[in-house]
C-alpha positions as CSV (number, residue, x, y, z in Angstrom):
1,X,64.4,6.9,-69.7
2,X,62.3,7.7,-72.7
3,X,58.7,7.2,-74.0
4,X,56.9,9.3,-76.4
5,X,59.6,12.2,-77.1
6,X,59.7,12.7,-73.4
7,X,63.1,11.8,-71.7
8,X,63.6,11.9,-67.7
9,X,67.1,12.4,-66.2
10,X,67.2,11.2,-62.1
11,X,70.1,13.9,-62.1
12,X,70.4,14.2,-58.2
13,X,70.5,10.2,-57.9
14,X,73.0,9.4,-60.6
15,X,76.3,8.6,-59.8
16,X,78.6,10.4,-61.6
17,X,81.7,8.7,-61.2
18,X,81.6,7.2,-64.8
19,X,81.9,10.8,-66.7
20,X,84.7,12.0,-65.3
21,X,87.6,14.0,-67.4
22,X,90.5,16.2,-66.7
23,X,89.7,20.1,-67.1
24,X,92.6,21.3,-69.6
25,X,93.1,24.4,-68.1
26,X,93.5,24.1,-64.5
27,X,94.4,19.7,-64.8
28,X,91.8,18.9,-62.4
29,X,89.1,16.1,-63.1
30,X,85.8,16.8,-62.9
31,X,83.1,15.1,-64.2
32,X,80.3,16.0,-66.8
33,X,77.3,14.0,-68.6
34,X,75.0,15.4,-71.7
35,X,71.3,14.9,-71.1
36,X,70.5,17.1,-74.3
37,X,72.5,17.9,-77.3
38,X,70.0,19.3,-79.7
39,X,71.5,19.5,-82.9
40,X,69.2,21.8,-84.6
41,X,69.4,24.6,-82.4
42,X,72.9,24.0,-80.5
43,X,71.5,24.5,-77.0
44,X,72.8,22.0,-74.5
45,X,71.6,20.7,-70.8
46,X,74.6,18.6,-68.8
47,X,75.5,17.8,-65.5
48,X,78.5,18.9,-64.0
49,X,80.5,17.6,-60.4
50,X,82.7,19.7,-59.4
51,X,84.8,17.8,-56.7
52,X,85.7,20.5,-53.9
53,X,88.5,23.1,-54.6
54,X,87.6,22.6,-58.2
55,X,87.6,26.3,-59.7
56,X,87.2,26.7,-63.5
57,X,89.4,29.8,-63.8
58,X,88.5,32.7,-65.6
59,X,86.8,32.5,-69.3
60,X,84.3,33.6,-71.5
61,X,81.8,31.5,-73.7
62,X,80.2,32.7,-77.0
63,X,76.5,31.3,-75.6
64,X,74.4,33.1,-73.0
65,X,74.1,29.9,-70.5
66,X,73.0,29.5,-66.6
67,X,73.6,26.6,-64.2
68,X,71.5,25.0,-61.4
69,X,72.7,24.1,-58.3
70,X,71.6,20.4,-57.1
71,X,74.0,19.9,-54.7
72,X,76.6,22.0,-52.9
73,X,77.8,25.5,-52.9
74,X,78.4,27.2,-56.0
75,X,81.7,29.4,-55.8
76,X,81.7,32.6,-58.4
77,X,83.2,35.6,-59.1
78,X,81.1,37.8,-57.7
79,X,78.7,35.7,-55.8
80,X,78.1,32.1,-53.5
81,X,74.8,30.2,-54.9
82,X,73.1,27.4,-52.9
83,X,70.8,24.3,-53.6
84,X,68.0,24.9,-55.5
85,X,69.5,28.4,-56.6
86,X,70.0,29.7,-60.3
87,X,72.5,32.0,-62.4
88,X,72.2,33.1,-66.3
89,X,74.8,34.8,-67.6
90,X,74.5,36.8,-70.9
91,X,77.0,35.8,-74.1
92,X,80.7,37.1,-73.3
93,X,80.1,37.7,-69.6
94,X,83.7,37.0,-68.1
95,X,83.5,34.5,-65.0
96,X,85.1,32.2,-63.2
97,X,83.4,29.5,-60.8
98,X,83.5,26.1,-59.2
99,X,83.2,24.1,-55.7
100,X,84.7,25.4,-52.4
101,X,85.3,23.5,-49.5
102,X,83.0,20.6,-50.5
103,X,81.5,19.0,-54.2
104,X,79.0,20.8,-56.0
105,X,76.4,18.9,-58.5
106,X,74.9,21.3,-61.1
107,X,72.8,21.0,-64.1
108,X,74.5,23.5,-67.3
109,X,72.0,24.7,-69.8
110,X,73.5,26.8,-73.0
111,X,70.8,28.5,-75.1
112,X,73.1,27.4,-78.5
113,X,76.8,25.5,-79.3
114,X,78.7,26.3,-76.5
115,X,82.6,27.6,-76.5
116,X,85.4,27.5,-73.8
117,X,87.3,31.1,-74.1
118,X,90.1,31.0,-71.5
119,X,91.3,34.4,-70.3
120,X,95.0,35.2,-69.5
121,X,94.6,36.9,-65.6
């Protein structure tokens, strides 16, 4: 919804089951909708499902970016987030991260264009 340069996205009551696609690395779906793709300035805001047992393995990205967590338990390295909990990581931060034992609905914010690094571990 949008009036007046202002745009609302119901992100905990939309069902995602439209936008789903097939990480390439570890072949698992997922599913992943762009709210904002600013092209002056390259930052981006999406939300990501990961369906449980979902991990994104390790990888770097050439964009300081944090995540959200609507829904779920977030699984990462070095640390478990919950609902309503928040994580920034700087620009080339290695990580890896994704759903345990049940979904987890996030929203992914970049601060500019975004990059997927994969790391051989």
């Amino acid at each position: 919804m949008a009036k007046d340069g202002v745009t609302i996205f119901r992100a905990a009551e939309e069902d995602m089951s439209q936008y789903g696609h097939v990480n390439s690395r570890n072949k698992k779906l997922m599913f992943q909708r762009m709210y904002i793709d600013d092209p002056d300035t390259g930052m981006i805001v999406k939300k990501l499902v990961y369906p449980a047992g979902c991990m994104i393995p390790w990888h770097t990205h050439d964009a300081a970016h944090g995540i959200y967590v609507i829904k779920g338990t977030l699984v990462c390295d070095d640390c478990t987030l919950s609902a309503g909990d928040f994580i920034w990581w700087d620009e080339g931060v290695e990580m890896e991260h994704g759903a345990g034992n049940e979904d987890v609905e996030l929203l992914f914010i970049t601060n500019k264009p975004l990059n997927m690094n994969y790391l051989d571990r």
